[in-house]
C-alpha positions as CSV (number, residue, x, y, z in Angstrom):
1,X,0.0,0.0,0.0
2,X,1.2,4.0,-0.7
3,X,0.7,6.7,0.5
4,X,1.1,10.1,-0.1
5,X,1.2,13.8,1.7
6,X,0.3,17.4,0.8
7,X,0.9,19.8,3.9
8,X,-0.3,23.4,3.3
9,X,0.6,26.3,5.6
10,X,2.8,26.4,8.6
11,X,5.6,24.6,10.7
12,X,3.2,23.3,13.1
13,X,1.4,21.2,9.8
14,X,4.8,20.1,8.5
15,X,5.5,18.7,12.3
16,X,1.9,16.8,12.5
17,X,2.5,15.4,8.8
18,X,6.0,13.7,9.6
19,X,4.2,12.2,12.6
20,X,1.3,11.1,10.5
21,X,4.0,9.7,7.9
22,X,5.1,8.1,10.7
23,X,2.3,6.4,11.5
24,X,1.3,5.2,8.3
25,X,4.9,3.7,7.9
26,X,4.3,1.6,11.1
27,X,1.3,0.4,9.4
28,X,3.2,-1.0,6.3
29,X,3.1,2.0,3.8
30,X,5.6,3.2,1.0
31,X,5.4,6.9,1.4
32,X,5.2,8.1,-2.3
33,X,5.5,11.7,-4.1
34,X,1.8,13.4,-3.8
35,X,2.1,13.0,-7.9
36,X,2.3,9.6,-8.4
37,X,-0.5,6.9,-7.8
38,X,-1.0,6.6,-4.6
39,X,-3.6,4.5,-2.5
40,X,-4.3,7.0,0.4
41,X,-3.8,10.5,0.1
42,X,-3.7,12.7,3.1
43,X,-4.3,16.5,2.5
44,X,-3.3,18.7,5.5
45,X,-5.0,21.9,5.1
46,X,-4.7,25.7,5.6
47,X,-7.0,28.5,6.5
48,X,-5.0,31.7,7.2
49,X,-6.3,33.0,3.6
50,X,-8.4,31.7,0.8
51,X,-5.7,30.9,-0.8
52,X,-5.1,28.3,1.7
53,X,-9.0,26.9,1.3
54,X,-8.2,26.8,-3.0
55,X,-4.9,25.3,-2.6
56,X,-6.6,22.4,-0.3
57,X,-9.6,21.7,-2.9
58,X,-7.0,21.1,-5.7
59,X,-5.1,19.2,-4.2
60,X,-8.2,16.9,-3.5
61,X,-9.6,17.0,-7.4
62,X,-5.5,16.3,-8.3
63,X,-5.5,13.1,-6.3
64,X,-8.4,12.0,-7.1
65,X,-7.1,12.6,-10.8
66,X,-4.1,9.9,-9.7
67,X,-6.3,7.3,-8.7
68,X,-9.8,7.2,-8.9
69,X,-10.1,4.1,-6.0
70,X,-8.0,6.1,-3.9
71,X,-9.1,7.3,-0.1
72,X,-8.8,10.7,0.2
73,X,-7.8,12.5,3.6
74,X,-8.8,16.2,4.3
75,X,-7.3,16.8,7.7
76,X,-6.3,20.4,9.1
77,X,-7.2,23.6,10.0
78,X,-9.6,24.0,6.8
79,X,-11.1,20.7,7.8
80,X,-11.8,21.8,11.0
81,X,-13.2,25.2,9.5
82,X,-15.6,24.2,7.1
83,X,-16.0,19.9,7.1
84,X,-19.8,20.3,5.5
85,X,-17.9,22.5,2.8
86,X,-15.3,19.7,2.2
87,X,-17.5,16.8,2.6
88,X,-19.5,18.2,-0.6
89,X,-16.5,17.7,-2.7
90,X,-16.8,14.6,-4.6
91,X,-14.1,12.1,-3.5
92,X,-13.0,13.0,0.2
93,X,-13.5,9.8,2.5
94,X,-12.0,11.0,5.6
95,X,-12.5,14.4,7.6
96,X,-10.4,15.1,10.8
97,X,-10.3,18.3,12.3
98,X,-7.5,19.8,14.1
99,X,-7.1,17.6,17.1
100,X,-7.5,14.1,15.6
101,X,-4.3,13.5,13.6
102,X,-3.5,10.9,15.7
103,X,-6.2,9.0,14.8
104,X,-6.2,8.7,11.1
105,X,-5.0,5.4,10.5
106,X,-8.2,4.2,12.4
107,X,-10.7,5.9,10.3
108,X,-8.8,5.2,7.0
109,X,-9.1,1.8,8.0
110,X,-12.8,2.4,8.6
111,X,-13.6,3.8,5.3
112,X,-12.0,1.0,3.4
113,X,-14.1,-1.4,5.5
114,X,-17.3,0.2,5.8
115,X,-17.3,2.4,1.9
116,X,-18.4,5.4,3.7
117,X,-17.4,8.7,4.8
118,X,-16.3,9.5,8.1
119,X,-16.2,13.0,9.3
120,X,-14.4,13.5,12.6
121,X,-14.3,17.0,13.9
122,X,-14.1,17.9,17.5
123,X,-15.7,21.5,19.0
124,X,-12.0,22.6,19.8
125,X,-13.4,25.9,21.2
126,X,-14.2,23.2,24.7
127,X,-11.1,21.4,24.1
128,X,-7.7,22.3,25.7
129,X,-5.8,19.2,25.6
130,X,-2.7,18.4,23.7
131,X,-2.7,15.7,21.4
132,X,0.5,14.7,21.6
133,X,2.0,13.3,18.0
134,X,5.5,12.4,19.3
135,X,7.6,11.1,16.5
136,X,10.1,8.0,16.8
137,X,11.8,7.8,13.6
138,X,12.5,11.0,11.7
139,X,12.9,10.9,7.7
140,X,14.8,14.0,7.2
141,X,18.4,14.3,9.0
142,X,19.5,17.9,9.0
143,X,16.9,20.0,11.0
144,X,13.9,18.9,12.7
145,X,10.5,20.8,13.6
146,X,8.6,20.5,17.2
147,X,5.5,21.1,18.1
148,X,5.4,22.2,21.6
149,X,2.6,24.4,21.9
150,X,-1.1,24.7,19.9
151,X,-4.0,27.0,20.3
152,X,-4.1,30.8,20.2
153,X,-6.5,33.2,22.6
154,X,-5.7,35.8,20.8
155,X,-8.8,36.6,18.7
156,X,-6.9,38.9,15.8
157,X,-9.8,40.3,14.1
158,X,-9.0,39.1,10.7
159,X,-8.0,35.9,11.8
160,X,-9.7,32.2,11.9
161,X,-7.0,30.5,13.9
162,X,-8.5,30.3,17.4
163,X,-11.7,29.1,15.4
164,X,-9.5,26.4,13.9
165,X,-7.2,25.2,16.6
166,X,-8.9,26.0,20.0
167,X,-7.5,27.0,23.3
168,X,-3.8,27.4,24.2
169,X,-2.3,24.4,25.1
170,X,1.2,22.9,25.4
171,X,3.1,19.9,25.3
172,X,4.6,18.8,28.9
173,X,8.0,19.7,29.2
174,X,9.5,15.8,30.0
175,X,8.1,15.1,27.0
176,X,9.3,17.8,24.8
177,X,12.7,16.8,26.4
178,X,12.5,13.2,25.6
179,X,11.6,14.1,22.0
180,X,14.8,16.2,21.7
181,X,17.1,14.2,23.1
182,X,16.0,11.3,20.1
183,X,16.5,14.3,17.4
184,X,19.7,14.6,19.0
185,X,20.2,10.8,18.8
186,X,18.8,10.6,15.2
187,X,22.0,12.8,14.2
188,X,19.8,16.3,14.0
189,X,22.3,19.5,14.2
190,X,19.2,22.1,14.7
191,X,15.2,21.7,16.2
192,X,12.7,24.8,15.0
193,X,10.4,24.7,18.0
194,X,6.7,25.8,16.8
195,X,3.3,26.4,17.4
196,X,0.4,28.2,17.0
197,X,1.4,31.0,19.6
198,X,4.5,29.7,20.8
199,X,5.0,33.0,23.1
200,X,1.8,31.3,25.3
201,X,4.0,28.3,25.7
202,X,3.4,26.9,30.1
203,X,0.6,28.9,30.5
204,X,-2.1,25.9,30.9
205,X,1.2,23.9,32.8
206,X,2.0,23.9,36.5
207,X,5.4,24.4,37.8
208,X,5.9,28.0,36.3
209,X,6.8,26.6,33.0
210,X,7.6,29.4,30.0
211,X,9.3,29.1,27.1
212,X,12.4,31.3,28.0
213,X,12.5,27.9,30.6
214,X,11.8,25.2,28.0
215,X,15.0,26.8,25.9
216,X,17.0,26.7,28.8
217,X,16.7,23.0,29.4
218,X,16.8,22.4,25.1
219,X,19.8,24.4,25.8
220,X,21.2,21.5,28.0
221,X,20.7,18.5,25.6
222,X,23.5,17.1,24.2
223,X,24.2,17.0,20.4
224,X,21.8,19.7,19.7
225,X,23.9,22.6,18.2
226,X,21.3,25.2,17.3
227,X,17.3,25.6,18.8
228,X,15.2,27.8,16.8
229,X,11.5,28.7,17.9
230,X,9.3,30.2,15.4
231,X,7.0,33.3,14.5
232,X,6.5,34.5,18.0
233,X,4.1,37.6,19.3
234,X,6.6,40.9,19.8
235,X,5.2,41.5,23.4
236,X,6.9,38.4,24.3
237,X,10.4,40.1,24.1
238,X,10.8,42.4,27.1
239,X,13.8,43.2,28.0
240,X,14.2,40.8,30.7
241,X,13.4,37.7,28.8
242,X,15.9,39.0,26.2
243,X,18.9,39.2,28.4
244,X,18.0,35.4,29.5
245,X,17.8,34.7,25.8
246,X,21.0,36.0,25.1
247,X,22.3,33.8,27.4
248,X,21.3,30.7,25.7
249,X,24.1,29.6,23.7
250,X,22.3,27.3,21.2
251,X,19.6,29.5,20.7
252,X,19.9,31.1,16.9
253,X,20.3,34.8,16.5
254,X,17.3,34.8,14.3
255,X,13.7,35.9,15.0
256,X,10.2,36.1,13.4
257,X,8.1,38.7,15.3
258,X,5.1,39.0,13.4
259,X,3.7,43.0,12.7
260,X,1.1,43.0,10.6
261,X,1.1,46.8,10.5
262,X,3.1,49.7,11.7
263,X,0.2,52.6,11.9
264,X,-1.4,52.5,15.2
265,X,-4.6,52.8,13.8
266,X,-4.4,49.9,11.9
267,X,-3.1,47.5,14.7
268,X,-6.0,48.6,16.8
269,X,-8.6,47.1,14.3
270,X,-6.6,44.3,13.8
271,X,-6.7,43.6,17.5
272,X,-3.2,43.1,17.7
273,X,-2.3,43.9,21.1
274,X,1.0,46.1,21.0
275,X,2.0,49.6,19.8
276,X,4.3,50.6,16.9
277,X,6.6,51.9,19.2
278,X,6.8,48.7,21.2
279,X,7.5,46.7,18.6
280,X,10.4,48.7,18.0
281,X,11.3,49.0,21.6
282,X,11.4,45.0,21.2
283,X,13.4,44.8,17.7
284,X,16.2,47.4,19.7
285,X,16.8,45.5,22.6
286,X,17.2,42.1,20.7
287,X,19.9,44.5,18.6
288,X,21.9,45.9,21.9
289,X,21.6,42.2,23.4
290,X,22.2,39.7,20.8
291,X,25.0,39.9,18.5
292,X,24.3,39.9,14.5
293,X,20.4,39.2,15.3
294,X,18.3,38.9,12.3
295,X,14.1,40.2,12.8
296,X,11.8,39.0,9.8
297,X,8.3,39.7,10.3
298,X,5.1,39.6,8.4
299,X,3.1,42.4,6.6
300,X,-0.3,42.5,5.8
301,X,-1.9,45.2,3.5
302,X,-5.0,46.6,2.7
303,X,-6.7,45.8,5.9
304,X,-10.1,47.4,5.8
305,X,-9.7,51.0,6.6
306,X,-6.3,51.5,5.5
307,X,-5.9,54.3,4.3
308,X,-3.0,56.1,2.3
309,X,-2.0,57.5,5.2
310,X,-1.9,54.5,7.4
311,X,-0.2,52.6,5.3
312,X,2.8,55.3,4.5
313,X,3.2,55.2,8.1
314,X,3.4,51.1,7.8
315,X,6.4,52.0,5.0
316,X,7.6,54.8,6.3
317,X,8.2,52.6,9.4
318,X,9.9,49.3,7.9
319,X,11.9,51.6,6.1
320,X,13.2,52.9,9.5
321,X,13.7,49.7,11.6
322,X,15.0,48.2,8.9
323,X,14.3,44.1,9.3
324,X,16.4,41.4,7.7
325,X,13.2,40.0,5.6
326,X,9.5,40.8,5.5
327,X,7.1,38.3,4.1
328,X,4.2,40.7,2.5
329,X,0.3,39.6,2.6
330,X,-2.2,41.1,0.7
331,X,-5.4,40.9,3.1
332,X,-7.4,37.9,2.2
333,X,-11.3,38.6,4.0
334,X,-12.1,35.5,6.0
335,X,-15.9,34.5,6.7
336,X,-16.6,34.6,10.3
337,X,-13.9,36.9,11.2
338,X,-14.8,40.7,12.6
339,X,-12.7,42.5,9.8
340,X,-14.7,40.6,7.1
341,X,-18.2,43.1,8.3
342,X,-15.5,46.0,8.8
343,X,-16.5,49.4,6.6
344,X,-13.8,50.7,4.6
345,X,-12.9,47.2,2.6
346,X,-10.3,48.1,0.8
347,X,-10.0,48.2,-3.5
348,X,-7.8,44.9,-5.0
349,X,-5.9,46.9,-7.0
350,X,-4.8,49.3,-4.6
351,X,-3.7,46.5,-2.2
352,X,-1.3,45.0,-5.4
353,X,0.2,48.4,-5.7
354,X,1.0,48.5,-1.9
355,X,2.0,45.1,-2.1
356,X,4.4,45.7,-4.5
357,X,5.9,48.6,-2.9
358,X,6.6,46.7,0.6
359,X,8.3,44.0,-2.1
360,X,10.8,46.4,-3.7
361,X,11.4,47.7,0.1
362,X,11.7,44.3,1.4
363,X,14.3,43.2,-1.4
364,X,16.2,46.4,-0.9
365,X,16.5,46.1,2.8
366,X,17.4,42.3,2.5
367,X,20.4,43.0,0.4
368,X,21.8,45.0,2.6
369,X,21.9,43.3,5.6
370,X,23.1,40.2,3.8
371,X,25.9,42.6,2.6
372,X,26.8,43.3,5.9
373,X,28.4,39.8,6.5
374,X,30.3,40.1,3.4
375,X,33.9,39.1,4.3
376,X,32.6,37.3,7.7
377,X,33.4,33.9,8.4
378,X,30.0,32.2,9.5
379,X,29.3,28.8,10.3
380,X,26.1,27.2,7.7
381,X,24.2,24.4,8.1
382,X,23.8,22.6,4.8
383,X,20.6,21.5,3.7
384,X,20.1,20.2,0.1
385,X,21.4,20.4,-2.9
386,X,20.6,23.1,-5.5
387,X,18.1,20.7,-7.8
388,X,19.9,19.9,-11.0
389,X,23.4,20.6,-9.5
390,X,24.8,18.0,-7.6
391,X,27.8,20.3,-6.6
392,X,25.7,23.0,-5.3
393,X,24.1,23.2,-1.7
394,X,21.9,25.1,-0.2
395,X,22.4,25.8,4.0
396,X,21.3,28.5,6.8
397,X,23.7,30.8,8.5
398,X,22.8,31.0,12.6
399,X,20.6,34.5,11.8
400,X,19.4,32.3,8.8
401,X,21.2,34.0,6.0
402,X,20.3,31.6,3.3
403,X,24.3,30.6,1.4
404,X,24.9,28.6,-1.9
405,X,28.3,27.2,-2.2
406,X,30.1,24.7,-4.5
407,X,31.5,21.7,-2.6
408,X,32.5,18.2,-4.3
409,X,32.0,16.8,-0.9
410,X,28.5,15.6,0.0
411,X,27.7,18.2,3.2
412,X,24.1,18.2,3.6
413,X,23.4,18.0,7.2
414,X,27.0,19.3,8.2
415,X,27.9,22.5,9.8
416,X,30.9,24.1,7.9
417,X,33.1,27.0,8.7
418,X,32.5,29.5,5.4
419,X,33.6,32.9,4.0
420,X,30.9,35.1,2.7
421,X,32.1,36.1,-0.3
422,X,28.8,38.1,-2.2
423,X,25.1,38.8,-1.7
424,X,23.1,37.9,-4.6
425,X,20.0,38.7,-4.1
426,X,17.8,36.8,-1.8
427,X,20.9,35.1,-0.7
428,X,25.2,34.8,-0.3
429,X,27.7,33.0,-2.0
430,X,30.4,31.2,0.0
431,X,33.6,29.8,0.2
432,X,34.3,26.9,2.9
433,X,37.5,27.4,5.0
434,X,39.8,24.0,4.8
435,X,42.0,23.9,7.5
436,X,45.7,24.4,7.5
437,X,47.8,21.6,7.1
């Protein structure tokens, strides 16, 4: 039997697809490419944007396409959002919702046995446990994403995510340690912790567990060289938990700190919970405490009510604090959000022109603080090759400056000592540094 995967949106879906791999591999499976013939499918979806909802419902009608006897798997955040919407579309078999991954080779197994659909979605709203997908055998070998934390209280009012993946919860801290210490085991240089508001990590645990205190203890695990955590809420960085996280020696110089806007205005309708002026109160303190620090962030434009105005004060202000990368969104209205009834909606063509400015900005500014490391030896964690040239791999600097560099050595999944020679673009060339003889 085969089996294939198609994961959609975030870190926190590519964790809960390896573990689902996983699972289907215990079971006796060949994991195959999501474009050959497979015999299940398993579609893990998206809801941030529309975009995420369209990309889900092709991917159905595509595997359908590869085998019409096929069981097809909608699982996700889209499932959980809209499972009459999906169970309408001819050819899904299996519906699981946010907080039943764990369970999907038991209703796979059920549709093949009783030729019906099963639609399994939980009110996640009432449900603030962690389903805990710990994985045992890893199938990548050079970094490794976990899921410690899920849920978000937050309640951003263009945002379906609390609808999609409940209350805040997190995983228990022995078992986020046991889980490291087999990535370390399995040969794994770097872990990117995630989650759906990692910043909220310990808040539902005893014990006066936070995340700056789950780092610590990563910190601690042997064989683990670098510990990443992913897009994480500004407010999270006072100054306090920045001087502890400068002390952490494996934690990477490298954080996404999400903005969504830098007019006041605009943050308030978004409900975001933080001030322009504290963001960059956060972004300067990382910069005084942590040595070649990188900030991306996201950007969305076009909220409703964003007027020329608030959004030259949005440009006006990435232009000043002047972040590594900035990943631009045009704003996608989401039924059942507040900001989809807001006034003001804001004209599609207007929102491509803004778009495009924040682009240009965001390829200027990244250019130039790649060019700062010009010269620099930096130590790069090699990845993959460059497809169609064996010689040419692709690895991640500690403030995840993204190098290409010619080796006839096979170094993916190595850390190597390299001169930054160039920045081209989106990325740097380098040169390894051999050792004297």
């Amino acid at each position: 039997m085969k089996v294939a995967f198609a994961t959609l949106g975030c870190r926190v879906n590519l964790y809960e697809t390896e573990a689902m791999m996983e699972k289907f591999i215990k079971e006796g499976y060949e994991v195959v490419e999501f474009e050959d013939f497979a015999d299940v499918y398993v579609i893990n979806t998206c809801t941030v944007t529309n975009t995420g909802d369209k990309k889900s419902r092709q991917m159905i009608r595509r595997a359908k396409k590869k085998n019409e006897e096929s069981i097809v798997a909608v699982v996700g955040c889209y499932a959980q959002i809209a499972p009459e919407e999906i169970s309408s579309i001819q050819g899904v078999d299996v519906i699981l919702g946010t907080r039943n991954k764990g369970e999907i080779i038991y209703w796979v197994n059920r549709v093949k046995e009783e030729k019906e659909q099963m639609i399994v979605v939980k009110d996640v709203l009432k449900n603030n446990s962690f389903e805990d997908l710990n994985i045992q055998e890893y199938q990548d070998k050079t970094r490794a994403f976990l899921k410690i934390q899920d849920g978000c209280n937050r309640f951003c009012s263009y945002c379906l995510i609390p609808f999609a993946r409940g209350a805040v919860c997190s995983k228990k801290p022995e078992r986020v340690l046991e889980e490291v210490k087999k990535l370390s085991e399995h040969g794994f240089k770097e872990i990117i912790l995630s989650g759906i508001h990692i910043a909220s990590y310990g808040n539902d645990l005893e014990g006066n567990w936070d995340l700056t205190r789950i780092l610590e203890e990563i910190n601690k695990v042997h064989g683990i060289q670098r510990i990443r955590i992913g897009s994480i809420d500004p407010t999270f960085f006072t100054e306090e938990v920045i001087k502890k996280a400068a002390s952490i020696e494996k934690l990477c110089p490298h954080f996404h700190l999400s903005l969504q806007s830098g007019c006041d205005e605009t943050l308030k309708r978004m409900n975001r919970r933080y001030t322009a002026k504290e963001y960059e109160e956060a972004v300067d303190n990382l910069r005084k405490y942590i040595k070649d620090v990188s900030i991306t962030t996201d950007v969305i434009v076009g909220f409703p009510g964003e007027t020329e105005e608030e959004f030259s004060d949005t440009y006006n202000f990435l232009k000043h604090i002047e972040l590594s990368k900035m990943h631009i969104f045009k704003y996608s209205p989401r039924k059942g959000t507040k900001a989809a009834q807001m006034p003001d909606q804001v004209d599609g063509n207007i929102k491509e022109e803004r778009s495009s400015k924040l682009i240009s900005l965001d390829k200027e500014l990244e250019n130039k603080f790649i060019s700062r490391f010009i010269g620099r030896e930096m130590n790069v964690l090699f990845e993959q090759n460059v497809h169609g040239n064996d010689n040419l791999y692709e690895g991640y600097t500690e403030n995840y400056i993204k190098v290409l560099m010619e080796s006839e050595e096979d170094i993916k999944g190595k850390i190597v000592r390299v001169t930054i020679n160039s920045a081209e673009g989106e990325h740097a060339l380098g040169k390894e540094i051999k050792p004297k003889e």
